[in-house]
C-alpha positions in Angstrom: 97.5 112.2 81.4 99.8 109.2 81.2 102.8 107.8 79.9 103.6 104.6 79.6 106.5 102.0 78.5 104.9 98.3 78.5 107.2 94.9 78.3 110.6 96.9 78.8 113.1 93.9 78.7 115.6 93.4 81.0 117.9 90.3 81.8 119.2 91.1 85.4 120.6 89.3 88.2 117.8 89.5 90.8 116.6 86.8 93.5 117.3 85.4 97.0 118.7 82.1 95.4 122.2 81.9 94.4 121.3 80.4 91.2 119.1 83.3 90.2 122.6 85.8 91.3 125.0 83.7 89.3 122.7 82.7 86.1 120.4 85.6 85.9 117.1 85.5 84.5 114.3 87.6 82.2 112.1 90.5 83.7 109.9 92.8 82.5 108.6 96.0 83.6 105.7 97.7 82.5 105.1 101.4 83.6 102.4 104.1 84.2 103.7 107.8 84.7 100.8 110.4 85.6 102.4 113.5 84.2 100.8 117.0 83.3 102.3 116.9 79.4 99.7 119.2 78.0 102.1 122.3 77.3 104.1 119.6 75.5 100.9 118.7 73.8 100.7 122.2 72.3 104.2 123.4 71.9 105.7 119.6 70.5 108.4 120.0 72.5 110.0 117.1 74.4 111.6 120.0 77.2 108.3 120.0 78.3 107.2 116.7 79.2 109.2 113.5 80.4 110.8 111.7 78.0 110.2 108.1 78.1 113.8 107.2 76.4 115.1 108.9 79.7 113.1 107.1 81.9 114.1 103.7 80.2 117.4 104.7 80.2 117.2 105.3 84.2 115.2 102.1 84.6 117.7 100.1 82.6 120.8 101.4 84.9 118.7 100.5 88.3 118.0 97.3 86.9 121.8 96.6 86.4 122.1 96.5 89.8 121.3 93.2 91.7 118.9 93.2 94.2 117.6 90.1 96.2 113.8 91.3 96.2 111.6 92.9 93.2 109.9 95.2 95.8 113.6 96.5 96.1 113.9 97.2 92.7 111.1 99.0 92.0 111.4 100.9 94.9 114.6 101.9 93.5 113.2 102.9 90.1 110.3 104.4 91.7 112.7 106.6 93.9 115.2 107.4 91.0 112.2 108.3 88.5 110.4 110.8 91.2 114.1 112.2 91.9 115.1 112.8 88.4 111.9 113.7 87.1 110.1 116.8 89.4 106.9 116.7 86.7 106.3 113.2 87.5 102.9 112.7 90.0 102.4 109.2 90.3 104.2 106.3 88.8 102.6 102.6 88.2 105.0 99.9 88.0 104.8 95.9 87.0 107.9 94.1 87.4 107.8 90.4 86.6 110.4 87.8 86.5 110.2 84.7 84.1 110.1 81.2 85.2 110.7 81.9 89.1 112.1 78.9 90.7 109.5 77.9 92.7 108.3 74.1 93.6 106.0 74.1 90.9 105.5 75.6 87.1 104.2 79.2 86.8 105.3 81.3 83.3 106.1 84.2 85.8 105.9 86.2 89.5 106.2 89.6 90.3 105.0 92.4 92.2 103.1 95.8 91.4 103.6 98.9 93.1 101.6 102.1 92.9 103.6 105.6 94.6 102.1 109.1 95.0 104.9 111.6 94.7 
């Protein structure tokens, strides 16, 4: 069982360049919670499974916070999530920032990250 929040938008102020701490730039963040949520299943009661506006809500505030690597931040969500949220077994997460500066063109970089409670 799986919840998920896909293309969560962010602008933040992430990067090892100055340029990307001063100007900012677009991410995204896709994610993959394993969570039991069959009790919630039966009893339609959000007390009994995670509620993704919560989690966005927690991702959104760690992504306020500048970081110069993305495997920073989502260690950081990843840590905050498994913290906040006891029910939550494994958490899948794609962060991707737009239009890296980078010698060259590419639409986007990022990493992925895959943690076991």
């Amino acid at each position: 069982m799986y919840i998920f929040l896909d293309r969560m938008e962010f602008y933040a102020y992430h990067g090892v360049g100055l340029q990307e701490t001063v100007v900012g730039n677009t991410f995204f963040i896709d994610l993959k919670i394993k969570v039991d949520f069959s009790n919630a299943s039966e009893t339609d009661n959000v007390e009994d499974t995670v509620s993704y506006a919560d989690v966005q809500t927690a991702v959104k505030q760690e992504m306020e916070i500048p970081s110069k690597l993305l495997e920073h931040v989502c260690q950081r969500i990843v840590n905050r999530l498994f913290h906040e949220f006891e029910t939550i077994e494994v958490i899948e997460i794609k962060l991707v920032k737009r239009n890296p500066p980078m010698n060259g063109q590419t639409e986007s970089a990022g990493v992925i990250m895959s943690c076991t409670r």
